[in-house]
C-alpha positions in Angstrom: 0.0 0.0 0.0 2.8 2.4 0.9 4.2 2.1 -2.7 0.9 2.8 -4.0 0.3 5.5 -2.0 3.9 6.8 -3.2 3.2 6.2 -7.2 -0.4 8.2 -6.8 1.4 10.9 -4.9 4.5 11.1 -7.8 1.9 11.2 -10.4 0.6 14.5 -9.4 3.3 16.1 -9.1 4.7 15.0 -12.5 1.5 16.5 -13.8 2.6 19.7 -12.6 6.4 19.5 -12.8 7.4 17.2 -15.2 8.4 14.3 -13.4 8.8 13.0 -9.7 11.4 10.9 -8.2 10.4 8.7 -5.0 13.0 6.8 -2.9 11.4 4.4 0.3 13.8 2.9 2.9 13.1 -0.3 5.1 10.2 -0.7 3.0 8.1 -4.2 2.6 8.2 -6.9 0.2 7.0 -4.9 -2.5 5.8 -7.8 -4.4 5.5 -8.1 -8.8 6.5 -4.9 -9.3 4.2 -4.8 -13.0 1.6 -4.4 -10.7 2.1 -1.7 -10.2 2.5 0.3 -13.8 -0.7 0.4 -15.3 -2.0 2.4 -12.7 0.5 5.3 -14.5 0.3 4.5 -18.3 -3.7 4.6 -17.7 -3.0 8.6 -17.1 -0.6 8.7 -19.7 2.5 8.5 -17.9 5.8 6.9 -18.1 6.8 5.1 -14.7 10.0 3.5 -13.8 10.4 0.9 -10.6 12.6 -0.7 -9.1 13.7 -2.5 -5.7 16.9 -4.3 -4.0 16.9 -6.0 -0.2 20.3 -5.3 1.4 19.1 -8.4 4.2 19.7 -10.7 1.5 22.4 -11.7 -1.2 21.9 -14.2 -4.0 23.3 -13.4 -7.3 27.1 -12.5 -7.9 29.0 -10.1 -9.6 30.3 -11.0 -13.5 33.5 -13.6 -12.7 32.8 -14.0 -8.8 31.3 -17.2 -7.1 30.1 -15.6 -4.3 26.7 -13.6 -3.9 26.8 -10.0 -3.2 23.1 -8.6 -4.6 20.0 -9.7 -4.8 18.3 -10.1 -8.5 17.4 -6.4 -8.3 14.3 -6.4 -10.8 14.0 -3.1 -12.7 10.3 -2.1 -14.3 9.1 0.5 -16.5 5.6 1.4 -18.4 4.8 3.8 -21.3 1.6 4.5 -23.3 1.6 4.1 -27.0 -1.3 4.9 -29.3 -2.4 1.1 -28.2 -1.1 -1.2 -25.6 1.2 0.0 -22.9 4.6 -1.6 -23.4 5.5 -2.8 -19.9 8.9 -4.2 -18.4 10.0 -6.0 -15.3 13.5 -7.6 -15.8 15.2 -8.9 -12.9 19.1 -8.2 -13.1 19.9 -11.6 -12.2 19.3 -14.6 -15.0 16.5 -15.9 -12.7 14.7 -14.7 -9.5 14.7 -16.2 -6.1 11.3 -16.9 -6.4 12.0 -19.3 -8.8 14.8 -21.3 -7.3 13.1 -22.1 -4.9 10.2 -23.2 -6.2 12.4 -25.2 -8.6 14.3 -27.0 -6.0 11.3 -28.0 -3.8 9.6 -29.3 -6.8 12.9 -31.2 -7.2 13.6 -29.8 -10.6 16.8 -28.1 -12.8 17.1 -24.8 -14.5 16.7 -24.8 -18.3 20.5 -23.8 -18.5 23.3 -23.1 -16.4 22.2 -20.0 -14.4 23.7 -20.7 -11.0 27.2 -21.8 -9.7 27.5 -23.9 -7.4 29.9 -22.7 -3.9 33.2 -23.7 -5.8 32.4 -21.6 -8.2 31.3 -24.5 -10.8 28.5 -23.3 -13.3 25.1 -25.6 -12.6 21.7 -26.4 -13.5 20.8 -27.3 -10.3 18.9 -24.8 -7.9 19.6 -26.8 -4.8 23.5 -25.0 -5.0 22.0 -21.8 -3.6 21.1 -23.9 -0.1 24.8 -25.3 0.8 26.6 -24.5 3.1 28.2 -22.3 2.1 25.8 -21.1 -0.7 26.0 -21.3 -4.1 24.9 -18.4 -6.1 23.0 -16.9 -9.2 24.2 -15.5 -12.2 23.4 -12.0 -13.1 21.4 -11.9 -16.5 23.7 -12.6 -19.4 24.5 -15.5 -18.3 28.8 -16.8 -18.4 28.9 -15.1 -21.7 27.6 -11.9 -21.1 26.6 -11.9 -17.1 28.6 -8.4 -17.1 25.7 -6.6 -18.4 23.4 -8.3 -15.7 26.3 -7.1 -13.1 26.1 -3.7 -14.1 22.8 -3.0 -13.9 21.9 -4.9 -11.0 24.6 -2.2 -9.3 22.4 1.0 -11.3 19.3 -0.8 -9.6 21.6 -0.6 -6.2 22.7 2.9 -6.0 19.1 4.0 -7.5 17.8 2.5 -4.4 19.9 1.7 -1.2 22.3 4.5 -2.1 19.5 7.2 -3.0 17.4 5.7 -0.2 20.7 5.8 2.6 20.0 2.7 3.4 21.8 0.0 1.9 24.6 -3.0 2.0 26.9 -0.8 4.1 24.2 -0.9 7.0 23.8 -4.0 9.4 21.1 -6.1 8.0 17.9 -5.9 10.2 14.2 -5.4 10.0 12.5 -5.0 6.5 15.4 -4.2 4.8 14.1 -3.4 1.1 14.5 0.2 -0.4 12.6 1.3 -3.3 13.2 3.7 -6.6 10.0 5.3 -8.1 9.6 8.2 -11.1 6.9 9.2 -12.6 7.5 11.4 -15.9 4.5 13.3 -17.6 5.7 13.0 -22.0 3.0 16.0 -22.4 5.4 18.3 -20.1 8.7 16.8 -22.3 8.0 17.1 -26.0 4.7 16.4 -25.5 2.2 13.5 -25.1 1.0 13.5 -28.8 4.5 13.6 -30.3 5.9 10.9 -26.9 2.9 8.2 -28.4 3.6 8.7 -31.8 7.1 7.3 -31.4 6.1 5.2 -29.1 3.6 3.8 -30.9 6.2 3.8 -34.2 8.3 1.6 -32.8 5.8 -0.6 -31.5 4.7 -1.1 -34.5 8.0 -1.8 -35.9 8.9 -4.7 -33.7 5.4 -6.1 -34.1 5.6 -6.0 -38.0 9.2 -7.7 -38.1 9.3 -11.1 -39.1 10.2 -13.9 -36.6 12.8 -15.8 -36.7 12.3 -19.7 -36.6 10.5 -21.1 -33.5 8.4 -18.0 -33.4 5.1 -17.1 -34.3 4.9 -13.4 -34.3 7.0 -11.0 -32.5 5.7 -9.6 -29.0 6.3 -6.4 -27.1 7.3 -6.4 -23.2 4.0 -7.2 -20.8 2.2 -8.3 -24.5 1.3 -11.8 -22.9 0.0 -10.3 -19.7 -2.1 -7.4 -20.7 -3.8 -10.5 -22.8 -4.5 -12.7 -19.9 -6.1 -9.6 -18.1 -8.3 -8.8 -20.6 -9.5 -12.5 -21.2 -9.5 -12.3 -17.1 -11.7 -9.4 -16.7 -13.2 -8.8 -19.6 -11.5 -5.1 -20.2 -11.3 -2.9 -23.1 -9.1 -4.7 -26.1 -6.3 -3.6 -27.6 
């Protein structure tokens, strides 16, 4: 509720200046953080999220084998002259979530997206509960986890550092910090010109042909919005 509360807030005030940045410390599991976004790209807004928890460490940095983040997801929204493209990417090849589900069920990864506590890459989610732990790779993967690394630390200093409260503080309590901003496109180059690229480039990506082993191509939160309108029955797109 308290991030809620915080996007409402941020989106009037990006109505009158622009854009508003919110930063929460010692805040809650904020939970799918998509949620969260239509609730700004209904109003015509562009809304970036994201969250780390300093308490807890699970993914490592690009050529380590020890965890020192957590998969820090990042989320965006913007309207187009249709559909909302929306985002939520963890920086990490997986999420927690995940793991563990996978290892009580008793099941493997569909790659290699953890190492084990030696350092050994693995599809097998039970590494992260050794003693000591394994640990995930940030999203990239062996080849290209670098990418993962470096914007899982963005997601860091946008939160914990912005916030104050972070890695460098003893871990206790709800531990979670938060990054919200709200921009208004209409106060930019305006909201006509914003969802006419948008909406260009939308329409781009949907009109390119797919590669083999793909029907069609799809735009970020495509699949979703789908399932909520079969769900409740909402306007189409």
């Amino acid at each position: 509720w308290l991030t809620v509360r915080a996007l409402d807030w941020a989106m009037d005030r990006a109505r009158t200046y622009g854009t508003c940045t919110v930063v929460i410390r010692r805040s809650h599991h904020i939970g799918c953080l998509a949620a969260y976004l239509q609730r700004a790209t209904d109003r015509g807004l562009m809304v970036i999220l994201s969250c780390s928890d300093p308490s807890v460490v699970s993914v490592a940095p690009h050529g380590g084998r020890a965890p020192v983040m957590t998969p820090n997801p990042l989320a965006a929204a913007w309207p187009t002259a249709g559909a909302p493209v929306i985002l939520d990417v963890s920086m990490s090849i997986t999420t927690n979530g995940l793991t563990n589900r996978l290892r009580t069920e008793q099941k493997k990864f569909p790659g290699t997206w953890a190492l084990n506590a030696d350092g050994t890459p693995t599809d097998d989610p039970a590494a992260l509960a050794t003693t000591p732990p394994g640990t995930l790779l940030p999203a990239g993967g062996l080849d290209h986890g670098h990418k993962g690394y470096a914007l899982g630390l963005l997601v860091e200093a946008l939160t914990g550092g912005l916030a104050g409260h972070g890695r460098a503080d003893p871990a206790e309590g709800w531990g979670a910090s938060v990054f919200l901003q709200v921009l208004a496109p209409d106060l930019f180059g305006g909201e006509a010109d914003f969802r006419r690229q948008t909406e260009h480039l939308a329409a781009a990506c949907r009109a390119t042909p797919p590669r083999p082993g793909f029907a069609r191509v799809r735009l970020p939160g495509e699949n979703g919005l789908r399932r909520q309108i079969q769900r409740y029955h909402t306007k189409d797109f």
